[in-house]
Structures are given as structure tokens and as C-alpha cells.
N, C-alpha and C positions, 0 to 999 in steps of 0.2 A: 354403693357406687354403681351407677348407673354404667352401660356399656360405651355410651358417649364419652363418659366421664374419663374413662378407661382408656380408650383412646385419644385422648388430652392430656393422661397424665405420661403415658408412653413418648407422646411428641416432647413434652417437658423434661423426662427423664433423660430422653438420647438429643437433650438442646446442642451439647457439644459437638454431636457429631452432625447431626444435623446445621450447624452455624456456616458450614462454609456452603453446603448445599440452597440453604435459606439466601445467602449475601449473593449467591450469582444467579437463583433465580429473581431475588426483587430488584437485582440493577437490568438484568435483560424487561423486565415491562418496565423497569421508569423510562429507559432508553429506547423502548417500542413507544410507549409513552407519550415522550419529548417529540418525535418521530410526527406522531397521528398528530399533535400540537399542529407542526408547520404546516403538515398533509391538507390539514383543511384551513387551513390560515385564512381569514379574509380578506386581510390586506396587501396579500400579494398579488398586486394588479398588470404586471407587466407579462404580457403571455409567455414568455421566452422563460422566465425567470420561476414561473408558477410550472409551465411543463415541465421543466428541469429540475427545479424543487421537487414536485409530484413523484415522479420521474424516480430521483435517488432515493428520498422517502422510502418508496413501495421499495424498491429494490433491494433496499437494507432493512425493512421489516417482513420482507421475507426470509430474507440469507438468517435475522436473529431468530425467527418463527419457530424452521429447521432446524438451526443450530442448537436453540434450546430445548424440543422436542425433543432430540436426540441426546441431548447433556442428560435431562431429567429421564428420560427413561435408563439411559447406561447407571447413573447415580443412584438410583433405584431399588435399582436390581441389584447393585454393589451391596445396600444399605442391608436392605433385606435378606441376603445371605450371608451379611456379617452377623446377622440376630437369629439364624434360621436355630441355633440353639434355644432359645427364646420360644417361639414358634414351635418347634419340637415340644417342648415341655408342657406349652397350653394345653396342644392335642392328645397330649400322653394325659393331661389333667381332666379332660372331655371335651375339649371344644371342639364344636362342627367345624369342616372345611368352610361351610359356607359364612360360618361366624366370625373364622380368620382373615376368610378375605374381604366381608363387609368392616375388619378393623384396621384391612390397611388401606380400603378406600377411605375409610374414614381418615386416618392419620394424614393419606397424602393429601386427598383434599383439604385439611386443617392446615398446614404448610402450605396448599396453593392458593387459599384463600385469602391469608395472612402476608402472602408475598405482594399475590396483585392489588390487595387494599395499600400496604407501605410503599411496593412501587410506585404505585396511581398518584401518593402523596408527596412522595417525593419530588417524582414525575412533575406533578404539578407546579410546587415548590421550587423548582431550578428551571422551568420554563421562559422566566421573563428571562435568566440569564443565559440562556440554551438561543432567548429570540436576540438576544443582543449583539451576539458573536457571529449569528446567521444573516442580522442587518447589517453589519459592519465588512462581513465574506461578499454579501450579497449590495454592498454600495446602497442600500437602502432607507429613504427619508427616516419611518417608522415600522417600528413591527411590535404591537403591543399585542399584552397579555389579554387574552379574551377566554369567555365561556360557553360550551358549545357540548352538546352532549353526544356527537359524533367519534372525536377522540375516548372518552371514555368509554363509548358503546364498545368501539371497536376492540379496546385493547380488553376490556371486560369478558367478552365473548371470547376473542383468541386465545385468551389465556386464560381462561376459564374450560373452555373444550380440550385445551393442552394437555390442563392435569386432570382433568377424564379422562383422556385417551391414557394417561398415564397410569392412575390410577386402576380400571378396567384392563389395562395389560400388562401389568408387575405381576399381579397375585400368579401368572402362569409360572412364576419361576419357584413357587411353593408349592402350587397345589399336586403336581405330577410327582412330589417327591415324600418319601416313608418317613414314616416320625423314627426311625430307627439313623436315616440318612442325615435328617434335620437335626438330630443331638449331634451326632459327629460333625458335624458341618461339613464345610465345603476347601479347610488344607488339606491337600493330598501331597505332602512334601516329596516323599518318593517318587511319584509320578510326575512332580514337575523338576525334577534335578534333571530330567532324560535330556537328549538334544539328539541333533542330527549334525556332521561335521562336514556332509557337503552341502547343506544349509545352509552354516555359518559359513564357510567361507566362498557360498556363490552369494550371501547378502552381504558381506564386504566388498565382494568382487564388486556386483551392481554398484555400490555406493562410489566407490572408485572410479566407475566407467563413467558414470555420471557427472560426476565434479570433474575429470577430466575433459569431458566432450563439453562442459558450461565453461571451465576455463580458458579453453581451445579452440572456442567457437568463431565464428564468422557470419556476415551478415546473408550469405548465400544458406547456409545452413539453418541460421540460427532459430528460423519460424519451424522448420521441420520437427529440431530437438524441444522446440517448447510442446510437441505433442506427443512428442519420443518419451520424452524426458522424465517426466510426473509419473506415470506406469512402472517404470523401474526403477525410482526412487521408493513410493511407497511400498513395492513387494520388497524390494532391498533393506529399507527401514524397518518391515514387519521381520522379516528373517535376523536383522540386527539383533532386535532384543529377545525374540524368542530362541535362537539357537546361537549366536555369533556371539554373545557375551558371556555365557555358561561357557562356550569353546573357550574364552581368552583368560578368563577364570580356571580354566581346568590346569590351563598350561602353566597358570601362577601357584595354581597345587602343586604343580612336579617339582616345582623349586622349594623342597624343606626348610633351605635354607632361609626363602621368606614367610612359607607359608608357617612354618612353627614359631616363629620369632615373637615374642613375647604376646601380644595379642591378639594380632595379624588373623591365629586362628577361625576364633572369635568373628573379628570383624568380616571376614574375606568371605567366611560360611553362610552368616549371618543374611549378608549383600547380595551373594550367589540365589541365596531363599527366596529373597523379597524381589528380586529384579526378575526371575523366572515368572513366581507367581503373578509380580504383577504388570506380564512381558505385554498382553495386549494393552492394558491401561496405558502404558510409559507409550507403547505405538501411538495411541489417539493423545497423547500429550503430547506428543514432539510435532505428530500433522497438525494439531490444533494450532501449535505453537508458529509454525512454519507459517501457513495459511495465514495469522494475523501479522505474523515480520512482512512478509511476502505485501501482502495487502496497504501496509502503511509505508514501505520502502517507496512500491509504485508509485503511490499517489504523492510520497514526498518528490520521487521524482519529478514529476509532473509541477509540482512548484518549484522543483529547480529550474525548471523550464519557461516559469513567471518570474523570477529569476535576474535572468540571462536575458529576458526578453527585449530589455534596451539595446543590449550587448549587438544582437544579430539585427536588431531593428533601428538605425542610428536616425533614422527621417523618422519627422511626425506627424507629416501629410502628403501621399503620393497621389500623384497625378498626371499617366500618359496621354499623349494624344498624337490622333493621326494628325498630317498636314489638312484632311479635309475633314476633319470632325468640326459640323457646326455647334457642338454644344461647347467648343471651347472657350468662349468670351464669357458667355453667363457662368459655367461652373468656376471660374476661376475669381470674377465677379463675385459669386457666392460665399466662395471659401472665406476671401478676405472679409466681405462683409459677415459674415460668422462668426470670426475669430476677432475683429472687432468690436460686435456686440456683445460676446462675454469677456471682453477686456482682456485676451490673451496678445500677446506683444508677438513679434512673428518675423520671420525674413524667409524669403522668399525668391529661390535662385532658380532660375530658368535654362533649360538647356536645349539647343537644339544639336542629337545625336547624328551624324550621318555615317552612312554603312558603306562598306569596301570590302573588297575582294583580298584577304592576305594572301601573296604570293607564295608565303612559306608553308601552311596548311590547305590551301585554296578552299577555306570556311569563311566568309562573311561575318568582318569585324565593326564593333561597335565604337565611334572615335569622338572623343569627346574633348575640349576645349580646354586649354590650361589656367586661363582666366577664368572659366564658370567653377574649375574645378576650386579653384583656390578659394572660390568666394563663397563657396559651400564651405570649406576647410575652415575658415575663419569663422562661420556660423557656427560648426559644428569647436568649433578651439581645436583645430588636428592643426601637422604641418602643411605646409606650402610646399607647393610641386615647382621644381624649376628646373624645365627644361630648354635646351638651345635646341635650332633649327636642326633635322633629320634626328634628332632624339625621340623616345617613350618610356613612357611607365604604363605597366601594367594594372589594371584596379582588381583587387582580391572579390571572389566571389562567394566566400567563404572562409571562417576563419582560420581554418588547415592550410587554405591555399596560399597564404602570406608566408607559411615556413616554408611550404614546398616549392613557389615562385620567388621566394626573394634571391635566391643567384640566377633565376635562369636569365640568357642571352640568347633573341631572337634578332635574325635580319631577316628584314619584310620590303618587299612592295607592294604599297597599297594600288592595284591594278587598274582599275581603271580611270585613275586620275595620275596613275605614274609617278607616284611620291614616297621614295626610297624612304624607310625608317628605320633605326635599329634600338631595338626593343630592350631596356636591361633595368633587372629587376623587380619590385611590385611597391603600391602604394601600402606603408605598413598599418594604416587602419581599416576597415570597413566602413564603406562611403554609404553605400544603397543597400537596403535589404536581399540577402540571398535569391539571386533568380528573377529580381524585376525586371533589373535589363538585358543581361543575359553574363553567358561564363565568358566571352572573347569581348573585354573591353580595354579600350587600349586612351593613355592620355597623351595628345599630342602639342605641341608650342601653337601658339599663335599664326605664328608664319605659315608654320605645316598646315593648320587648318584650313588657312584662304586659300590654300593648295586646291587643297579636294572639293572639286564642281565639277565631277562626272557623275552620272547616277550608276545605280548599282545595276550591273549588266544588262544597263540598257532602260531601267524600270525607273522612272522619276518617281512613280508612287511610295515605292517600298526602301528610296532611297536615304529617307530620314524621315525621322517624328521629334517630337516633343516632348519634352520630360520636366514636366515642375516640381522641383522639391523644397518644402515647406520646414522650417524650422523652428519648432516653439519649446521655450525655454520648461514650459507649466506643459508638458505633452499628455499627463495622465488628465489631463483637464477637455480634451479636445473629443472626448468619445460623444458630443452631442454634434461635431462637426460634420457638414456635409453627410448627414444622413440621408437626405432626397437622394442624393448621386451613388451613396453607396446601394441603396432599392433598386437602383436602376441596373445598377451592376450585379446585383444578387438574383433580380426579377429575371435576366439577361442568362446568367448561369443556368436556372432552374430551368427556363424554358427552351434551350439550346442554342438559342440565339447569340452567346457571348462572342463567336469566331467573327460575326457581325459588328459586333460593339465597335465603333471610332474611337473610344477610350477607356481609360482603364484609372481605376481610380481606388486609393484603398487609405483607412485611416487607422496607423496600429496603436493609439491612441482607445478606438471603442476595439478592436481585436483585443488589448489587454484587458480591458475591464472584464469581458466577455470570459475569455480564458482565465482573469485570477480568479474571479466570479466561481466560476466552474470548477477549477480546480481545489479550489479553499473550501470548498462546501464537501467536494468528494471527500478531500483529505481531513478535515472534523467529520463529516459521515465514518470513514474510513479508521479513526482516531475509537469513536464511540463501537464500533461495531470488533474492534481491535480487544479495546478493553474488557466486551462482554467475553472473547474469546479467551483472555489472557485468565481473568480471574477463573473460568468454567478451568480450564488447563490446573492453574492452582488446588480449585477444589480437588479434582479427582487426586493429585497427590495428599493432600490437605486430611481427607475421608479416607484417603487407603490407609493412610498412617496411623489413624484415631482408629478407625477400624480392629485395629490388631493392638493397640494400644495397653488391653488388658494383659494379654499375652507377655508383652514387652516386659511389664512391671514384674511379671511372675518369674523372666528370664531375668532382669537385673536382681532383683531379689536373691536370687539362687548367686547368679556370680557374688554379689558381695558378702554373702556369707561364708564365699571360698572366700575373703579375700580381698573384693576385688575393692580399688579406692576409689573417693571421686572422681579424681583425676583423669584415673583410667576411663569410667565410667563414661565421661565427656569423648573421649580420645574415641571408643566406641561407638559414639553416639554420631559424631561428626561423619567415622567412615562409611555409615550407614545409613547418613540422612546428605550426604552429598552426593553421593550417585545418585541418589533419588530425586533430588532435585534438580541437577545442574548435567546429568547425561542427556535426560530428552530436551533439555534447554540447549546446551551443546550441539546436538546432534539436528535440534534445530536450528541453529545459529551458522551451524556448516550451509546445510542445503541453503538458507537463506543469502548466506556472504557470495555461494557459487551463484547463485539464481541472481544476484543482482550483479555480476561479473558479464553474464548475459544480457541483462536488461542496459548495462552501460555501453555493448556492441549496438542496440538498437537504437539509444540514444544520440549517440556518436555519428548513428548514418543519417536520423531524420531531423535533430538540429544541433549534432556538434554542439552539445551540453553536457556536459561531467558531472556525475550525480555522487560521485567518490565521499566529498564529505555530510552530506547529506544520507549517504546510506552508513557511512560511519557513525552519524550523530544517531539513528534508528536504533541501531545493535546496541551502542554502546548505554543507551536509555533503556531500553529493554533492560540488559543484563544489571546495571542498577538497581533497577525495579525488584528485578528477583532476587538478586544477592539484600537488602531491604525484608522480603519476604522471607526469603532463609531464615535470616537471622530473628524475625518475630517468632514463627514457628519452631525453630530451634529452642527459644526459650522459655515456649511454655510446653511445649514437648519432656525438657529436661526436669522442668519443674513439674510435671505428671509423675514421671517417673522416681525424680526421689519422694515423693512424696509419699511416695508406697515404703 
């Protein structure tokens, strides 16, 4: 048997423990992969859409690069001093150092050769349905499967230098250690029962300060703690599991009365062993875990936010203008003939705003006509405003503002036209988008309107404008509308000139496409880069388990010959493989539910959008997911062990 050989047959031997290590390195390159697919796409021709592609691509094949960099070297180095018995024994048999570690370059590179080949293939193989999901995110005609030896360059070389770097840096966690050290391995049970008890309970403390100040928060605060925050989260969560669970454990010792109860012993001892020893692992399972809840929570957000976006945006074509803006005949000209040429059907309510002095606030209020308003109402299917001479309604500026204005009662003079009003109430839907026209608009009768022909202190200029609002029934349909005018607006921003601009013109029609576009691509980015993160998290419990696995068989063994039944068996088996999987899930599920407690303070002030059940649908998928995993694992776990 050749030494090649030898190291082939060693990777075939430890296939089991090796299968979780193997499944999350070959989805991280099918998913870098998929990635370099769209990276070099050729038929993404639209610049916007190709930066932005580009863009998120590079961005998440780097975060996976990292990610897996760091998975496979920690998995590694697990692997390799789960076998350092193994290793001990060759050296005691005469192998050179330099022969042990050209056999476990060789083994890992066999395992990373094998992954980026089946990656590559896979990779390839869900492409056209990776480009199909990415045309449909992306509103796109086509996006077909092509061949191009850029993607494979790329991800070949990455991930090929990967497990070099891996390879060439494992063997340091052998070579500096006695063949006397390498038989005994690496349990020091003694040495990891110890704790510190103002450890554990200054990393309880942190955890508690923490989720109090995210659930406590405000929007004054709340950017400061998201810098605060994560620092004394992660030292608090490292202190969790290495000293705060042996502490809460200890205290379930002093209770005989549970800890002797039939097998409690057993399981309680057992749990205290494996959660000590594998107290940094469970750390990097629950950050891992956090970081991809966290990651896909956000970005679900974010399409709560495409969402709602009707909800805050009820017009599907605006369009201000001064009294002397000469582009107002042709742009409005255009509009209509636009939305004509693609056959969208349309109404189209014109307003002219005039502004006044309220005498109650002495702020400059915005007055609007009860006839324009109603005839927008009936575009829009709202109620009809009806009010009598010296009446108003208030128009909501935001969706908060409806509960918090619907009793108020204001009496106003509009001053300088001298036209007494009293204000009661708010219109209870949302007429205009947040902020177009402004927060002080008020709707007055008919009569009150012919009132008002004084200009606003004095200024005929400033004393009204024009405000067109456009109705279309097909609005997701309009994002090719008035694109010239929108350039003009955008050209106008860029270049400072906008204070200048005679009008103002916006169509949230292409703003939606733009933002689902955006958002749907981050969140299946955000989905793929989630999942590489969730299963790597699985492995490392997955391999600690198998790892010790031998060990396990020799401890049941022994209890059933006291004794012990299946029964029981299972009853042990559960209490010792549920901490293990469902505490750093837990303890991720916390940080994440407070974290997004936060993220709903921020939501709530930039567009009063509610991400509640949307971050409920996150958690509660997630925890599927794994409870799903448990139970596979559990069952071939138990079926290991009796099988001995």
C-alpha cells in the first residue's frame, strides 16, 4: 500500500465523521459558485442592475471566503485531535513528523479536492435555476445558462488556496506536541469542570444589560447601542458557556434531591462534561447562529418594507410645480402620452395648493380644496370629505398621525386672507406620500377656499404651487414612465442644483421596482450566505458528537450491563443531546428576538413599517429547521450506540 494509498484509505475510514465537514464545505463553493455564475453574467445589461449584482456577489463571496476559511481551519484542528491518539501511535510505530504532516496535507487536500469538484458540479447544475429566481428578483427579460471559464477559474483558485492554507496550517496543532501527549489526547476532564463564579455571573449580568437596553430602547439612543451592544454581547455569551453554565449546574448539584433522582446523575454529569469541554465550540455556534438569524431577519425586513410600500405610497405618479415652471405643459403632456402609449388607463387630479399663515401656530399652512380632494378620494375608492363653510379636516402625514390627530380640535385664522376655520379632526386614510407636501395641511370647503386671495406675507411667489396627482389602477406597470423628467430630477440632486429645480417630479412605480429589485436579491443573497452559515453551525455540533462517539458506546455499554434499559438509555441520550443542540440555538434565538426589538424602533421612525410578523415567520423557520435536524441526528446517533 502505497502512502497515497494510505491516506485514502484514512479519509474513507473517518467518512462519518468527516460527512458533515465534507456537506458544508461542498455547499459553501457550489454557493460561491452560483455567485461567480451571475458575477460575470453577460447578459446583465442594464448598468444599475449589473453594479448592483457585481456589487452583492463580491460582497457575499467574500463574507462566505472568510467564513469558510475559518470553519475549515476550527474543524480541522477539532478533527485532528479527536485522532491525535491515532497520530501518537504511527510515531510511536516510526513515522517521521515530516511524514505525518505530508499525510494530513494529503488527506485534507483529498477532502478539498473532492468538495470543489462536487461543489463546481452542483454549482453548475442549479445555475439555470439560481438564474431564474435572480430574473424574476431582478424583473428581468432573460438570464440564461452560459459557459465561461471565469466562474470556474475563480472559484477553483479560491478554494483551492483555501485548503492549502489549511492544509499547511493544521499540522501545527501536532507537530509541537509528545507522542506520550498524543496517546492520552486532548480530555482533561478535571481541568475543564473548574469555573470562575464572578464570571458566570458578570456573563449573565452582561446578557441581561443587554437585552434590557435593546428592549428599552429609543431612537435617540438606539444607533449608539448598536455599537455598544455586540461587544458585550459576545464577551457575555463567551462567559455564558464557559463559566455561567457549570455555575447553574453546580447549584442543581446541591439539590440531592434532584441531582440523585434516578438518572438525573448520570445525565446532569454527563451535560456539565460536554458543555464545559465544548464551551468555545457552543460560543462560535450560537455567534454563527446569531449572525445568520440577524442577517436574514434584516433583510426580511427590508421586504417588509416592499411590502407596505403601496400602503405609505397611495399616488402612482407625482408631480410638483412652481406657478412659473415653464417645463409644466410639456411634462404633463408627456406623462399622459406615456401612460397612454403603454395602455395604462389613468385619472389624473390636479391641484392648486395655496399657503396661509395659521394664526394658532403662526407656521404656514398648506390648503387644499374639498372638491380636488374628494376627486382624488374617488380615484383612490377612500371616503368623501364633507365639509360646511368655516370647517376643516386635517390630512394625515403619516400613518401614526391618524391615531394621534383624529380628536384633535384646532381654531385657526388663516391670516392673511382673514378666514376664520376650526379645524376637527384628520382624514382617516393617507392621501399623498409622507412628506411631499408637507406635515401642516389642512382641507377646506369650497366657499372657504374662494376666500383665500391674499398671498403669503406679502410673497405672490411662494404663495401656491401645483400639485398633479396621477392615478393608475396597473401602478407596478409605470416604472418606464417619465424617465426623462425623472434624469432631470436626479441630474438636478447630483449636481446641487435641485433648490433651483421649478418642479419636482417622482414616480414610486420605478422607486418600487428599484427597491424590490434590491431588496429581493439581498434577501436570497442573504437566504444562501444564511444557509452556508446555519449548516457550518450544525457541523461543528454534528463532528463534536461523532468525535466522542467511541467513548459514548463504551459509557452505555458499561451502564447497561448495570442495568441500565432502553428506555432509560433514550431518556439519557435526549438530556444530553438537547443542550447540545437547542442551548446555543436558544441563546441565539434570544440575542436575535432582542436585536430585532431594536431593528423595529428603527423601522418605526424611518417608515413606520412593522416587521413583527415577519421576524416571527424568520425564528420560527429557523427553529423548525433544527428541531427537523435534532431529530435526524438523534436517530442515527442512538442507532450508533446500540449497535454496540
Amino acid at each position: 500500500m502505497t502512502f497515497r494509498q494510505f491516506a485514502y484509505r484514512n479519509v474513507v475510514r473517518n467518512r462519518r465523521i468527516y460527512a458533515a465537514f465534507f456537506m458544508a464545505s461542498m455547499f459553501s463553493v457550489m454557493v460561491f459558485f452560483m455567485y461567480s455564475m451571475l458575477l460575470f453574467h453577460p447578459k446583465i445589461e442594464d448598468e444599475f442592475l449589473r453594479s448592483f449584482a457585481a456589487s452583492g456577489m463580491i460582497v457575499a463571496e467574500v463574507i462566505l471566503y472568510i467564513f469558510t476559511l475559518f470553519f475549515l481551519f476550527y474543524s480541522m484542528s477539532a478533527f485532528l485531535q479527536s485522532r491525535s491518539k491515532e497520530f501518537g501511535l504511527l510515531l510511536q510505530l516510526g513515522m517521521e513528523k515530516k511524514q505525518l504532516n505530508k499525510l494530513i496535507f494529503l488527506e485534507t487536500m483529498l477532502i478539498g479536492m473532492v468538495s470543489v469538484a462536487t461543489g463546481i458540479f452542483f454549482g453548475y447544475a442549479f445555475s439555470k435555476f439560481f438564474f431564474m429566481i435572480v430574473r424574476e428578483l431582478l424583473q428581468l427579460e432573460g438570464l440564461p445558462l452560459y459557459v465561461s471559464f471565469k466562474p470556474f477559474a475563480l472559484t477553483i483558485g479560491a478554494f483551492f488556496s483555501l485548503f492549502v492554507i489549511i492544509a499547511m496550517t493544521s499540522v501545527v496543532f501536532i507537530r509541537e506536541q509528545r507522542i506520550i501527549e498524543l496517546i492520552r489526547g486532548y480530555r482533561k476532564t478535571e481541568e475543564q469542570q473548574s469555573y470562575s463564579t464572578v464570571k458566570a455571573i458578570f456573563g449573565i449580568c452582561m446578557l441581561l444589560f443587554a437585552y434590557a437596553a435593546a428592549a428599552f430602547t429609543s431612537m435617540n439612543v438606539v444607533l449608539a447601542l448598536a455599537i455598544v451592544l455586540p461587544p458585550v454581547v459576545v464577551l457575555g455569551t463567551y462567559f455564558f458557556f464557559t463559566d455561567s453554565i457549570l455555575f447553574l449546574l453546580h447549584q442543581v448539584k446541591k439539590r440531592k434531591s434532584l441531582y440523585w433522582h434516578r438518572i438525573n446523575l448520570i445525565s446532569i454529569s454527563e451535560v456539565g462534561v460536554k458543555l464545559r469541554e465544548n464551551a468555545r465550540m457552543y460560543f462560535i455556534v450560537t455567534i454563527v447562529s446569531t449572525v445568520a438569524f440577524l442577517s436574514v431577519g434584516t433583510l426580511t425586513s427590508l421586504s417588509s418594507y416592499t411590502g407596505q410600500f403601496r400602503e405609505i405610497n397611495p399616488l402612482s405618479l407625482i408631480y410638483s410645480s412652481e406657478l412659473t415652471n415653464p417645463y409644466e405643459s410639456n411634462h404633463i403632456s408627456l406623462l399622459r402620452k406615456e401612460l397612454e402609449e403603454q395602455g395604462l388607463s389613468y385619472t389624473l387630479v390636479p391641484f392648486l395648493i395655496k399657503k396661509q399663515t395659521s394664526s394658532s401656530s403662526q407656521n404656514s399652512v398648506d390648503i387644499l380644496r374639498q372638491s380636488d380632494v374628494n376627486s382624488l378620494a374617488v380615484a383612490l375608492g377612500l371616503p368623501l370629505v364633507e365639509l360646511k363653510p368655516g370647517k376643516g379636516l386635517l390630512i394625515p402625514y403619516s400613518e401614526e398621525s391618524i391615531e394621534s390627530l383624529k380628536n384633535k380640535e384646532i381654531q385657526t385664522v388663516l391670516e392673511e386672507s382673514n378666514v376664520p376655520i376650526q379645524i376637527r379632526g384628520v382624514y382617516p386614510q393617507m392621501l399623498f406620500p409622507s412628506m411631499i407636501i408637507g406635515s401642516n395641511i389642512i382641507v377646506v370647503s369650497d366657499e372657504d377656499y374662494q376666500l383665500i386671495n391674499e398671498p403669503l406675507e406679502g410673497n405672490s411667489l411662494d404663495s401656491s404651487y401645483k400639485f398633479f396627482a396621477f392615478h393608475v389602477a396597473e401602478w407596478e406597470r409605470t416604472k418606464s414612465i417619465g424617465l426623462q423628467i425623472d434624469s432631470q430630477v436626479t441630474d438636478a440632486i447630483y449636481n446641487g442644483a435641485f433648490t433651483n429645480l421649478p418642479f419636482y417630479f417622482e414616480n414610486p412605480g420605478l422607486n418600487y421596482s428599484v427597491i424590490r429589485a434590491t431588496f429581493s436579491l439581498l434577501l436570497f443573497t442573504g437566504l444562501m450566505v444564511a444557509a452556508v452559515l446555519l449548516l457550518a453551525a450544525g457541523s461543528f455540533v454534528y463532528f463534536k458528537l461523532y468525535t466522542g462517539l467511541e467513548r459514548d458506546k463504551r459509557q452505555f455499554e458499561v451502564l447497561k450491563r448495570m442495568g441500565l434499559t432502553d428506555q432509560e438509555l433514550i431518556k439519557i441520550v435526549n438530556r444530553q443531546l438537547v443542550p447540545q443542540f437547542f442551548l446555543p440555538w436558544g441563546i441565539a434565538m434570544l440575542h436575535s428576538a432582542f436585536s430585532f426589538l431594536s431593528l423595529q424602533v428603527i423601522w418605526r421612525n424611518l417608515a413606520e413599517v412593522s416587521i413583527l410578523s415577519e421576524m416571527v415567520l424568520v425564528l420560527v423557520g429557523f427553529t423548525f429547521i433544527q428541531v427537523l435536524y435534532y431529530f435526524l441526528i438523534r436517530w442515527r446517533y442512538i442507532a450508533h450506540v446500540r449497535a454496540s
